[in-house]
C-alpha atoms as a printed R data frame, in Angstrom:
    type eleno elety resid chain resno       x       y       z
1   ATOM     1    CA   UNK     A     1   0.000   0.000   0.000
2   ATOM     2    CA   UNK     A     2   2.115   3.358  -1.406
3   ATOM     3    CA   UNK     A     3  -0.869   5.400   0.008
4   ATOM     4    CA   UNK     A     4  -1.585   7.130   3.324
5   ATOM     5    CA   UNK     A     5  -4.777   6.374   5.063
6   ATOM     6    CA   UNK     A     6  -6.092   7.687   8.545
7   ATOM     7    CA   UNK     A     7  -8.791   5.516   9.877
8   ATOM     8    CA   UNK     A     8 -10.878   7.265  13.012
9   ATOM     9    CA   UNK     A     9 -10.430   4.482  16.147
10  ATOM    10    CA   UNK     A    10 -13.427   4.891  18.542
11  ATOM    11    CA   UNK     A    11 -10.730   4.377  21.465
12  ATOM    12    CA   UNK     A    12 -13.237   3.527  24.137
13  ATOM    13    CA   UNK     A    13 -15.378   1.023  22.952
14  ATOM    14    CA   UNK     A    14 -15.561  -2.417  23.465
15  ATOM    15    CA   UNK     A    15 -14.808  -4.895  26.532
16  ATOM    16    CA   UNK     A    16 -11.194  -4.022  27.104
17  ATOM    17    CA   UNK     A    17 -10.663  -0.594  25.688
18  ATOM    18    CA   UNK     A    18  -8.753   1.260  25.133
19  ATOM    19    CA   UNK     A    19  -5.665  -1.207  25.687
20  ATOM    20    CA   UNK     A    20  -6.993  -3.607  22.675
21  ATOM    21    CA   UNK     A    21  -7.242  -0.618  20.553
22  ATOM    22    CA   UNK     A    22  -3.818  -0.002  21.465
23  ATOM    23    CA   UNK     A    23  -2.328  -2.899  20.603
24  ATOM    24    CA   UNK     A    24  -4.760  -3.638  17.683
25  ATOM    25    CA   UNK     A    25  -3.321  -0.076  16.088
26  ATOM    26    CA   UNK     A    26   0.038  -1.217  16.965
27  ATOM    27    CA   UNK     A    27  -0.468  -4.357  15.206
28  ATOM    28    CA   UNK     A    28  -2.126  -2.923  12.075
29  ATOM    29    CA   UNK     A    29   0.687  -0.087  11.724
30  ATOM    30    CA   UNK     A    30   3.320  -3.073  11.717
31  ATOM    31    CA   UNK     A    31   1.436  -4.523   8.438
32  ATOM    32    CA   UNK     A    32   0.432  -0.974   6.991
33  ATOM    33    CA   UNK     A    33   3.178   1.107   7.261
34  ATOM    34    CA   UNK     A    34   1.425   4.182   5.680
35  ATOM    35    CA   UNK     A    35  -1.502   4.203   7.993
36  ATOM    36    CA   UNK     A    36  -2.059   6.933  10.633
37  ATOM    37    CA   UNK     A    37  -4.588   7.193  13.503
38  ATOM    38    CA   UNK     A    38  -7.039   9.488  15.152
39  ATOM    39    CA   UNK     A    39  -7.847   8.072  18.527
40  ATOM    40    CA   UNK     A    40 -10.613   9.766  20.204
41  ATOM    41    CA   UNK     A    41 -11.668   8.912  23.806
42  ATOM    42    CA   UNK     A    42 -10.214   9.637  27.277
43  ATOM    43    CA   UNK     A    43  -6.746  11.185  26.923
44  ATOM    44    CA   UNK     A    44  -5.448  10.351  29.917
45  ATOM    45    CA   UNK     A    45  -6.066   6.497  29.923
46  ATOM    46    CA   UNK     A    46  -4.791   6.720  25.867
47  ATOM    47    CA   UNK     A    47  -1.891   8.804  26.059
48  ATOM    48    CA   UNK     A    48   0.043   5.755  28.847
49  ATOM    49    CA   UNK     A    49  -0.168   3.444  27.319
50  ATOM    50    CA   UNK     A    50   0.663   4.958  23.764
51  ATOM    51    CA   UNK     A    51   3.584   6.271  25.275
52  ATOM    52    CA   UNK     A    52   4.955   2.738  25.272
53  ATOM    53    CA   UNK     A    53   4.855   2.395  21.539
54  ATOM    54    CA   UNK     A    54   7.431   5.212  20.013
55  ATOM    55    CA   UNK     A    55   6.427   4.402  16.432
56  ATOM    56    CA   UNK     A    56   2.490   4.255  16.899
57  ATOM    57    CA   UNK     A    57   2.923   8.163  18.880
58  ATOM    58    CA   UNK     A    58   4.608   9.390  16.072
59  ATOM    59    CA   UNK     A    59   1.349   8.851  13.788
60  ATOM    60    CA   UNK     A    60  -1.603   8.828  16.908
61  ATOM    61    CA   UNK     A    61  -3.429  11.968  17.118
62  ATOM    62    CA   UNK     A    62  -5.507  11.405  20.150
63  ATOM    63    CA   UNK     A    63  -8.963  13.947  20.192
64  ATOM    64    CA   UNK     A    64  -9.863  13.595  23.909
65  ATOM    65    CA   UNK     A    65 -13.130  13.450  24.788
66  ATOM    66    CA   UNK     A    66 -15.184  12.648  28.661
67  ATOM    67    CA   UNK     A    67 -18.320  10.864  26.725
68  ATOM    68    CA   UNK     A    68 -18.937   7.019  26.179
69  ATOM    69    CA   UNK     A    69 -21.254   5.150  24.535
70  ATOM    70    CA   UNK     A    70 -21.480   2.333  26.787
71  ATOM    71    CA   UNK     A    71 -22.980  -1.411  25.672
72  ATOM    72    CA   UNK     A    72 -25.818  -1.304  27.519
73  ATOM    73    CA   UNK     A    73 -27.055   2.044  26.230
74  ATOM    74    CA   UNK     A    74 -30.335   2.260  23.951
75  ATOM    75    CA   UNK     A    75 -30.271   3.695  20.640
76  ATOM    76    CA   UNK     A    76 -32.641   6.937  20.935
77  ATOM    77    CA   UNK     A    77 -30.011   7.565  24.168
78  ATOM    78    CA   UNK     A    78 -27.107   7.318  22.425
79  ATOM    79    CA   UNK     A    79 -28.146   9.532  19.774
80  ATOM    80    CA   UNK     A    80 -29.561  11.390  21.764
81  ATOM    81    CA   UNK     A    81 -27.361  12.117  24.442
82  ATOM    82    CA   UNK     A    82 -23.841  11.040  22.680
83  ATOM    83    CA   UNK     A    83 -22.728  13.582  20.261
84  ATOM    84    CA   UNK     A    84 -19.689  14.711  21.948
85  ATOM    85    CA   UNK     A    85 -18.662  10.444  22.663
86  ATOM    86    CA   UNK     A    86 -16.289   8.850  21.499
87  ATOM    87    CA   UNK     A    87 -18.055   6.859  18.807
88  ATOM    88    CA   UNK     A    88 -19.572   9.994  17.543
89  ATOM    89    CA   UNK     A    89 -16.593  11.985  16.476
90  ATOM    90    CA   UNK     A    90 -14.992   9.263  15.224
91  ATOM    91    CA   UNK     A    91 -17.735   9.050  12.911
92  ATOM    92    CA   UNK     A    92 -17.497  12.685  12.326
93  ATOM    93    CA   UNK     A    93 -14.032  12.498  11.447
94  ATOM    94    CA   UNK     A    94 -15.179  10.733   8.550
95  ATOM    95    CA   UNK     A    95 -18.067  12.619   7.738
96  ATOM    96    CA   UNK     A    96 -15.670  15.760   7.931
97  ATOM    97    CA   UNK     A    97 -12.956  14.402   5.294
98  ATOM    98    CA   UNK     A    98 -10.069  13.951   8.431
99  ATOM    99    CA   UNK     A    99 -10.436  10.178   8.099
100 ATOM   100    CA   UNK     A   100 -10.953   7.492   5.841
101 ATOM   101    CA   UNK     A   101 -12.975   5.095   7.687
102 ATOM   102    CA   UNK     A   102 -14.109   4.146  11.328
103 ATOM   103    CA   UNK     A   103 -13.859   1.290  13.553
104 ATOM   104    CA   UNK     A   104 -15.249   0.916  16.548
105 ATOM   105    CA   UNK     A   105 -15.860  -2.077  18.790
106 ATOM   106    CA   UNK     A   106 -18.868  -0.611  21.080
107 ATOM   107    CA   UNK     A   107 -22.308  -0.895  21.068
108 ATOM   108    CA   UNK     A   108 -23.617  -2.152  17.442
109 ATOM   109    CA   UNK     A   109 -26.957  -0.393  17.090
110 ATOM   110    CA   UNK     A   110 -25.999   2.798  18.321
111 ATOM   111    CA   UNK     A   111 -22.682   2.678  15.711
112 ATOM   112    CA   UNK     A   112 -25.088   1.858  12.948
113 ATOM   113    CA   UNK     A   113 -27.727   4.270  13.909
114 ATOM   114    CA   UNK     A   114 -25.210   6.924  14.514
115 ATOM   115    CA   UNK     A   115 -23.186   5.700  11.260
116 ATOM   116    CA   UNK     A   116 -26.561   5.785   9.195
117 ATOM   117    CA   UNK     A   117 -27.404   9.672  10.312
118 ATOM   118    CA   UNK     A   118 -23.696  11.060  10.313
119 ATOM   119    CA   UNK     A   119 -22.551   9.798   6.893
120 ATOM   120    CA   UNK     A   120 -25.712   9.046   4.736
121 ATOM   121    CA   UNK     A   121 -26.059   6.377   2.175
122 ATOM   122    CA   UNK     A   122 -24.060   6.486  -0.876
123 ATOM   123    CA   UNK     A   123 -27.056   7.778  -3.935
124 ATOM   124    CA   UNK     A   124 -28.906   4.974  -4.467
125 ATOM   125    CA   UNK     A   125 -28.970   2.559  -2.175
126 ATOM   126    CA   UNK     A   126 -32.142   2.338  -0.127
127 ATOM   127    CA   UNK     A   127 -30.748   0.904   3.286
128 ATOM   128    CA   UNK     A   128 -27.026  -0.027   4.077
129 ATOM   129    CA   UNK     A   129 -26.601  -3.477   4.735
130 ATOM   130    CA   UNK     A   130 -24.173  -5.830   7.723
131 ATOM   131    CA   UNK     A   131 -21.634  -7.432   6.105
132 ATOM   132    CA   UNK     A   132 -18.900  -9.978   7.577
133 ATOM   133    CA   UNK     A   133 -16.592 -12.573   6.202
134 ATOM   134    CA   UNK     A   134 -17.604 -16.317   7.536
135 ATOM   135    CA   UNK     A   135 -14.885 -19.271   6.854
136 ATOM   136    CA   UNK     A   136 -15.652 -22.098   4.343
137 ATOM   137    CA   UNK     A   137 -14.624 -25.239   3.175
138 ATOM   138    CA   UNK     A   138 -13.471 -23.617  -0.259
139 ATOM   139    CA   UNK     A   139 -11.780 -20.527   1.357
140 ATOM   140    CA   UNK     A   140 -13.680 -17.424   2.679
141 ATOM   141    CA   UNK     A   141 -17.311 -15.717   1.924
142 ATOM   142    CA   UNK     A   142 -19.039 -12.543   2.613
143 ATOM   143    CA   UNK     A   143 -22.428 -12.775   3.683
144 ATOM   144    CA   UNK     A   144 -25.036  -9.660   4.058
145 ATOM   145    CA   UNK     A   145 -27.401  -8.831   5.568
146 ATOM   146    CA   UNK     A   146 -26.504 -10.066   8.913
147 ATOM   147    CA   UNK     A   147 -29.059  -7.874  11.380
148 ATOM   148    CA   UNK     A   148 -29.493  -4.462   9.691
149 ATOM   149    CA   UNK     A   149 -33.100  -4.612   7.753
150 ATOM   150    CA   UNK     A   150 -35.516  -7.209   9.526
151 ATOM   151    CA   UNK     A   151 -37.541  -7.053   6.563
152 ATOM   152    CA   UNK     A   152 -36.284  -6.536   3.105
153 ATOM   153    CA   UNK     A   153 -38.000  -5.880  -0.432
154 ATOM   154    CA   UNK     A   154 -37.013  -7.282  -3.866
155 ATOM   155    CA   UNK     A   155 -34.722  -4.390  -4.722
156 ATOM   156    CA   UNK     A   156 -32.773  -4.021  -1.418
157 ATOM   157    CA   UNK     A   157 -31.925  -7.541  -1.794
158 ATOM   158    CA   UNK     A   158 -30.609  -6.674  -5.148
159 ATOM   159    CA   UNK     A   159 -28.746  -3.584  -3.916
160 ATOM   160    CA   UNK     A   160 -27.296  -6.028  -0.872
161 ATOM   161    CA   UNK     A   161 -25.870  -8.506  -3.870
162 ATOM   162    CA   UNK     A   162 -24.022  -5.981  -5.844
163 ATOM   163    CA   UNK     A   163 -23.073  -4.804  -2.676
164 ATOM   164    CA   UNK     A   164 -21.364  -8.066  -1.464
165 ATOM   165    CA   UNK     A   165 -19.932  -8.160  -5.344
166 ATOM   166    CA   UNK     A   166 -18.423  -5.337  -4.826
167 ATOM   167    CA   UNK     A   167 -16.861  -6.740  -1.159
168 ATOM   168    CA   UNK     A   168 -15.856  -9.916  -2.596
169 ATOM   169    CA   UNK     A   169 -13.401  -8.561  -5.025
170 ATOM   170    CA   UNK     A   170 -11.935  -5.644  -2.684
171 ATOM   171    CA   UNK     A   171 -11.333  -7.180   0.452
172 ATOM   172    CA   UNK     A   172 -11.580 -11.031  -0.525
173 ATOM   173    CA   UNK     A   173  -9.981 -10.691  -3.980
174 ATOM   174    CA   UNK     A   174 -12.041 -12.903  -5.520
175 ATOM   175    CA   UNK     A   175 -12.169 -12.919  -9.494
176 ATOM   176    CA   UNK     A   176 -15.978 -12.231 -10.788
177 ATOM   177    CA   UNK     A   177 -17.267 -13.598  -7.089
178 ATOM   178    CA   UNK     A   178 -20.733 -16.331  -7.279
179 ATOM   179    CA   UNK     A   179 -23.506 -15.315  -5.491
180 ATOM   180    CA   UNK     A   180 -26.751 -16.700  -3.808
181 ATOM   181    CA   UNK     A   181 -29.620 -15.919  -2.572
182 ATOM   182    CA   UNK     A   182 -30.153 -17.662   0.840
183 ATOM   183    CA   UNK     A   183 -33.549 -19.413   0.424
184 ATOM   184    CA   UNK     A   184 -35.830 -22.489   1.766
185 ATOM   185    CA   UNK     A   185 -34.467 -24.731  -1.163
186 ATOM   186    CA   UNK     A   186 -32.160 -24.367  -3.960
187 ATOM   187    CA   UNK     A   187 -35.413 -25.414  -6.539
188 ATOM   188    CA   UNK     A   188 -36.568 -21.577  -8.887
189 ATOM   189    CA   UNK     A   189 -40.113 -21.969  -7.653
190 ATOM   190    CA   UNK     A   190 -38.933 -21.919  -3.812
191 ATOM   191    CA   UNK     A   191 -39.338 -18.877  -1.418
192 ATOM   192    CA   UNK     A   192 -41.242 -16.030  -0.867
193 ATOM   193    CA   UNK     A   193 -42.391 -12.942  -3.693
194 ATOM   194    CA   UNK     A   194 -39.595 -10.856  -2.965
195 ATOM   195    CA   UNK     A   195 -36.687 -13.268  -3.372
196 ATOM   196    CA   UNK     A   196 -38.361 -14.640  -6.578
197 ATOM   197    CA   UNK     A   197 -38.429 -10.966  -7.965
198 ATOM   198    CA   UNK     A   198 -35.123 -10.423  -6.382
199 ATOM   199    CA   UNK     A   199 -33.931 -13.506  -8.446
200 ATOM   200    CA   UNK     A   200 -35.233 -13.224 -11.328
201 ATOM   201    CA   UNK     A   201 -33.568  -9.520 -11.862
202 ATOM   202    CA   UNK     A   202 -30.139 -10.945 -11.229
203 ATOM   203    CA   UNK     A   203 -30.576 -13.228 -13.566
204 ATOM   204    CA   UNK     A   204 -30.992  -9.863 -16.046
205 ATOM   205    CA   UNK     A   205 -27.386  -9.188 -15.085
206 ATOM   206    CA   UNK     A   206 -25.507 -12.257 -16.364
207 ATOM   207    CA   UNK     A   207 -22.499 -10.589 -17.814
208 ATOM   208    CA   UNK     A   208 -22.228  -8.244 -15.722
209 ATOM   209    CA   UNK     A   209 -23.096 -10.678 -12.272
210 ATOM   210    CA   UNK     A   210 -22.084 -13.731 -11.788
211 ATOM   211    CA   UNK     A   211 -25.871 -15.247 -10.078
212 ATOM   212    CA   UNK     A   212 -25.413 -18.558  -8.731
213 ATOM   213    CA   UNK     A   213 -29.099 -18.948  -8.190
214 ATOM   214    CA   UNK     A   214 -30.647 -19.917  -4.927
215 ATOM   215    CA   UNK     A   215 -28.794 -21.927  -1.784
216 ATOM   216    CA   UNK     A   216 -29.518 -23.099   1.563
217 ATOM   217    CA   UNK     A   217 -27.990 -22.611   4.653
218 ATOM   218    CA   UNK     A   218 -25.725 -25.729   4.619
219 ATOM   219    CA   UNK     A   219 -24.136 -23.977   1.582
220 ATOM   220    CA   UNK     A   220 -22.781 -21.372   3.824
221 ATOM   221    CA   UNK     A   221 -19.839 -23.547   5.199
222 ATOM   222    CA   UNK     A   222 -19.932 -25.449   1.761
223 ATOM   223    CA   UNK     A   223 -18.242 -22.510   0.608
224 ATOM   224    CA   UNK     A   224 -21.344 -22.323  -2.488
225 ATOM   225    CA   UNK     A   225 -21.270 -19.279  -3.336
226 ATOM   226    CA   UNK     A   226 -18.531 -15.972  -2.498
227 ATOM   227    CA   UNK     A   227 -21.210 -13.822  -1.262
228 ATOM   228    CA   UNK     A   228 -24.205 -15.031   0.539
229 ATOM   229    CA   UNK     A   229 -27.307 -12.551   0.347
230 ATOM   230    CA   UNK     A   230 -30.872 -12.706   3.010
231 ATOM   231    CA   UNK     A   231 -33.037 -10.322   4.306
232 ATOM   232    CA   UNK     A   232 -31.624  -9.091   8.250
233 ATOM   233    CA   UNK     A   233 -33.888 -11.577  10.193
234 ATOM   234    CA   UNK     A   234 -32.627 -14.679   8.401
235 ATOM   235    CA   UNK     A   235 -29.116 -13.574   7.832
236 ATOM   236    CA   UNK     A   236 -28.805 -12.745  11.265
237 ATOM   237    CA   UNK     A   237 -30.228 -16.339  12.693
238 ATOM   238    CA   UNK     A   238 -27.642 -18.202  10.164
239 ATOM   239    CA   UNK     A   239 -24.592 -16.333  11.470
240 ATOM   240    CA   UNK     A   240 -25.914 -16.473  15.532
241 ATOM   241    CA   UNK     A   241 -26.441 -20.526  14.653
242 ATOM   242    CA   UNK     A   242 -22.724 -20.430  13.365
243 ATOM   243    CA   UNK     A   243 -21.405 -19.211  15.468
244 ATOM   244    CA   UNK     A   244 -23.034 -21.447  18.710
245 ATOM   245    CA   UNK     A   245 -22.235 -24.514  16.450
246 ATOM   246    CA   UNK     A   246 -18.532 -23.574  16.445
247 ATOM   247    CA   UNK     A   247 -18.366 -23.319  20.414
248 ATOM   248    CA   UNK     A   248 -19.940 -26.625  20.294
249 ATOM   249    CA   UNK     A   249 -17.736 -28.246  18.479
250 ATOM   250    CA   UNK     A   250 -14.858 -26.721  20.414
251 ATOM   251    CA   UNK     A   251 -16.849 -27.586  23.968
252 ATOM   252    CA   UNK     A   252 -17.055 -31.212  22.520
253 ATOM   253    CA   UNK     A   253 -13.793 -31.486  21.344
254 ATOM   254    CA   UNK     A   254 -12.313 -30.282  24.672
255 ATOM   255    CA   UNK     A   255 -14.375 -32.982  26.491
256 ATOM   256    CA   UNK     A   256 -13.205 -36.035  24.564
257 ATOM   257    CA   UNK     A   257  -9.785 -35.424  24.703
258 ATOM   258    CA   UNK     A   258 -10.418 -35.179  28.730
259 ATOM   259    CA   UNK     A   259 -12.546 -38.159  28.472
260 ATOM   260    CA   UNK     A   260  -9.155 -40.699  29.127
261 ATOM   261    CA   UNK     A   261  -5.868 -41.045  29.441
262 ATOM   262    CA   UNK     A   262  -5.673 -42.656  26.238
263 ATOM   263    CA   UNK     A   263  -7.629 -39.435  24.696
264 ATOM   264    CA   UNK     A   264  -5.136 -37.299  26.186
265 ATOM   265    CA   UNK     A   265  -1.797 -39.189  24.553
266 ATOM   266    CA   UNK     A   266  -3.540 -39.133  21.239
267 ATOM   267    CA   UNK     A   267  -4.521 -35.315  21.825
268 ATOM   268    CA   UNK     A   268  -0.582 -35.117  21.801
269 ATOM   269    CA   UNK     A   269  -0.032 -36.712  18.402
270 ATOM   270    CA   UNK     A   270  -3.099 -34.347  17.291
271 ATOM   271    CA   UNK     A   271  -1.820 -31.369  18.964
272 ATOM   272    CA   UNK     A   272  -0.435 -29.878  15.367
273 ATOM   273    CA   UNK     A   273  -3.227 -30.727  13.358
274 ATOM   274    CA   UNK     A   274  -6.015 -29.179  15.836
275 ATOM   275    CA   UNK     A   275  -4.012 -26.308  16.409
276 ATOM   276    CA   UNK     A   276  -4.124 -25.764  12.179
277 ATOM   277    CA   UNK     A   277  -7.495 -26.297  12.527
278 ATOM   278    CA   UNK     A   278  -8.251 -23.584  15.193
279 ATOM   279    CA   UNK     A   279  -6.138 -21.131  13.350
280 ATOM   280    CA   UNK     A   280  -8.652 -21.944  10.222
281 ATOM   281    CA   UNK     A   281 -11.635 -21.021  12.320
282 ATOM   282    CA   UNK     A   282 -10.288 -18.280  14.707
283 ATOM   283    CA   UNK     A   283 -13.083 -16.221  14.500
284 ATOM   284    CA   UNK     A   284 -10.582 -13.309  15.280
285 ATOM   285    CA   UNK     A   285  -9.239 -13.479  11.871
286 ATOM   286    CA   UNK     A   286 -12.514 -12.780  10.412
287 ATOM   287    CA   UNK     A   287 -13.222  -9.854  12.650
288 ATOM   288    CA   UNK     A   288 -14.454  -6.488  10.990
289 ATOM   289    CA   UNK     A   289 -18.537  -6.580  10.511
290 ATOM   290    CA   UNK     A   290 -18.902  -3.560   7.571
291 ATOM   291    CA   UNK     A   291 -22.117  -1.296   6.922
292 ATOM   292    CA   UNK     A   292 -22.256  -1.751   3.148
293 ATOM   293    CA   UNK     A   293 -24.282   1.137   1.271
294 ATOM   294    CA   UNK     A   294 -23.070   4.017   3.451
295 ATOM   295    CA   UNK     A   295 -21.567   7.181   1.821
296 ATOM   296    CA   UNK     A   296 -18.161   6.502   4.160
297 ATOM   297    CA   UNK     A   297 -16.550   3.518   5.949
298 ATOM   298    CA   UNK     A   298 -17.656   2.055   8.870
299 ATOM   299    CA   UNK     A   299 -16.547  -1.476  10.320
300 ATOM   300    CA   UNK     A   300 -17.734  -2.668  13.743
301 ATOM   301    CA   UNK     A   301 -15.455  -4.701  15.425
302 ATOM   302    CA   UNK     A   302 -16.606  -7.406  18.123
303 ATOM   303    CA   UNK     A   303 -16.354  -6.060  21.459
304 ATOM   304    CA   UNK     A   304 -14.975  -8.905  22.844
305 ATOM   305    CA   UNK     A   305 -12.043  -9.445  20.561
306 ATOM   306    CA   UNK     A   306  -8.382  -8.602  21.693
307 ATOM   307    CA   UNK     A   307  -5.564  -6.930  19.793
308 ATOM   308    CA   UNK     A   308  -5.049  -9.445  16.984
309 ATOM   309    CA   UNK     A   309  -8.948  -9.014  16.199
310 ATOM   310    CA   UNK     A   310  -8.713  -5.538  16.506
311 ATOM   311    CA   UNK     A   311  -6.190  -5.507  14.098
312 ATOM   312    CA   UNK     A   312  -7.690  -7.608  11.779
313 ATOM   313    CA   UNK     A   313 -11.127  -4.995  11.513
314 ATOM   314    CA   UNK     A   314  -8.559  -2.114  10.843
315 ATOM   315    CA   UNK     A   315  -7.155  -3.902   8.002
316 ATOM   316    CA   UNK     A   316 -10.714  -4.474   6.614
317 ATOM   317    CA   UNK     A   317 -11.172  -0.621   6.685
318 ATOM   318    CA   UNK     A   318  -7.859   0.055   5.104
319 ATOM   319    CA   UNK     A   319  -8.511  -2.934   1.931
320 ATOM   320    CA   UNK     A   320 -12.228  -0.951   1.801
321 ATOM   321    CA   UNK     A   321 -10.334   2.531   1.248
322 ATOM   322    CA   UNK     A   322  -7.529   1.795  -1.061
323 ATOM   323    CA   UNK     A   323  -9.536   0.159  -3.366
324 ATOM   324    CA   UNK     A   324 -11.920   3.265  -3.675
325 ATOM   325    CA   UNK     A   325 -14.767   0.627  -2.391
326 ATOM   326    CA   UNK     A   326 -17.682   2.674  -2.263
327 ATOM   327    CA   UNK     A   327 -16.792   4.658  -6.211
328 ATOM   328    CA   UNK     A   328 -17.169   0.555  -7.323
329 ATOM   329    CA   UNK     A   329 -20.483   0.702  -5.256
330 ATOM   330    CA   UNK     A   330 -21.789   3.509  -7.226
331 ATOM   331    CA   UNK     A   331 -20.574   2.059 -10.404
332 ATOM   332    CA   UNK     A   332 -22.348  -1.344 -10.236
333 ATOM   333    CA   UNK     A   333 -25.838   0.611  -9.143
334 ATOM   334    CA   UNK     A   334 -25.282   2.263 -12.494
335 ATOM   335    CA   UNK     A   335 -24.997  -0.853 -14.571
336 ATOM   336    CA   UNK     A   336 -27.901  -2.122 -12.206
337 ATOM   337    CA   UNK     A   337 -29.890   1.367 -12.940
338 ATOM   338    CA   UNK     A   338 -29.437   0.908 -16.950
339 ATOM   339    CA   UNK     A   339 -31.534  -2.768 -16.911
340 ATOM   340    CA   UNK     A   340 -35.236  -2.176 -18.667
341 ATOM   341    CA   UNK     A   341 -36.999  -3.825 -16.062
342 ATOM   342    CA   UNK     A   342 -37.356  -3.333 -12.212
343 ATOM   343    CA   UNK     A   343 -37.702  -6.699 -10.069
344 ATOM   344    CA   UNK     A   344 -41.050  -6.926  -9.409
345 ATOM   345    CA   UNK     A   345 -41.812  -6.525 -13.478
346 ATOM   346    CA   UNK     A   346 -38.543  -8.933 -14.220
347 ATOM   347    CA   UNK     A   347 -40.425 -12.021 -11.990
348 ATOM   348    CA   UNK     A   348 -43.698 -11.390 -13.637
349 ATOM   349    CA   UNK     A   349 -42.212 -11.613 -17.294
């Protein structure tokens, strides 16, 4: 990356800020060397433990600020009583031109809400959308939306699959990226109006999209499709049932190999392999949930994660920016725009 890039760090959200910010900025300076910071949050727990980390001064600027969004605030609250917090003029910063993105690992809704009213949506698109990156047997997917829209109408779903295009070959990489429309069954004449309108305009695009077609939600880890596309509700279900699945299979993994002493030895001889394997699924490595559709960057974080996690959403932010993500945005809603027919006339014919 020849570039320089300042991404806006809410410094105090999230379990264990601001150290993991810290670090996590420490970590993502190491593998963007152009990359500068604007930390705002409480100066005087920031500035310590910055102080420790010559290199990462010489590129923080830390805006200090008294107000916090905390996790357990409401939305209407936040907004309402928030605008000098930390969360909010990190989002200004963007808003205002001084950075080029925001991450933040506090409270979700009040980052999107806040996100949503600060920054806009890029002309267009109807609602922005939750992205995130979920592991697969062929490699790595992007699947939206994962909680923003409970209910969704033909063309947002269509705006939410060029969207996830769009994702796939900036931050993934992915050459001309597959997608899918999550459904009931992979048959045409399964699901709902709206995802049969929805489909039936993608299928207009071939060319232009690559459309897949419908898939279910075992295709998810099947690695299907790239980019995986559902209304909020569903999407948000699938990746809350992935999630519990993979602590289950960790829970029941950690139980047999404490079942015996025989399980134990051959926990030994499969110490490598299970350690490759938890490396695969490390859901830190996939950290960095993005609001597709807005008119500026904006990646949420988990608020759990630690540095390396941290790290990880700040290099999502940085991908999104240097390869001018949202201009591509605006160019595949213009190919979309040119198409004779909207989706609801597109299923009927």
């Amino acid at each position: 990356m020849s570039a320089s890039f300042t991404i806006a760090l809410d410094a105090m959200g999230g379990d264990n800020a601001p150290a993991i910010v810290v670090k996590g900025a420490d970590l993502a300076r190491r593998r963007f060397p152009n990359i500068r910071f604007r930390m705002f949050g409480d100066e005087a727990r920031i500035l310590p433990l910055i102080k420790r980390r010559k290199r990462l001064r010489e590129i923080t600027e830390i805006m200090h600020t008294d107000d916090v969004i905390s996790s357990e605030m409401t939305v209407s609250v936040a907004i309402r009583k928030g605008r000098q917090s930390s969360m909010q003029l990190a989002i200004n910063a963007v808003r205002d031109g001084d950075a080029e993105g925001v991450v933040s690992a506090g409270n979700t809704g009040a980052l999107m809400a806040m996100a949503k009213l600060s920054l806009r949506t890029l002309p267009g698109i109807h609602r922005p959308a939750i992205a995130a990156i979920l592991p697969s047997i062929r490699g790595e997917s992007v699947m939206l939306d994962l909680g923003a829209n409970v209910e969704c109408d033909a063309e947002n779903l269509v705006q939410f699959a060029i969207m996830g295009d769009v994702f796939a070959r900036t931050v993934l990489g992915t050459v001309n990226p597959s997608c899918g429309l999550l459904n009931v069954g992979s048959e045409e004449m399964k699901g709902h109006a709206e995802i049969q309108q929805a489909a039936a305009y993608l299928r207009q695009m071939t060319g232009t999209f690559n459309f897949h077609g419908f898939v279910e939600g075992d295709d998810i880890a099947a690695g299907t499709t790239d980019v995986v596309v559902s209304d909020g509700f569903t999407g948000n279900i699938a990746l809350k049932t992935t999630e519990g699945t993979a602590r289950l299979i960790k829970e029941f993994l950690g139980d047999a190999f404490r079942s015996s002493l025989s399980a134990r030895l051959g926990y030994i001889f499969a110490r490598r392999g299970l350690r490759k394997m938890r490396d695969r699924i490390d859901p830190r490595r996939y950290n960095g949930a993005v609001f597709l559709g807005l008119n500026g960057i904006a990646v949420k974080s988990h608020g759990g994660t630690d540095a390396f996690g941290f790290a990880n959403a700040i290099g999502v932010a940085i991908d999104m920016a240097a390869n001018g993500f949202n201009q591509k945005i605006t160019d595949g809603l213009e190919a979309f725009g040119e198409l004779d027919q909207g989706p609801a006339e597109a299923a009927a014919s």
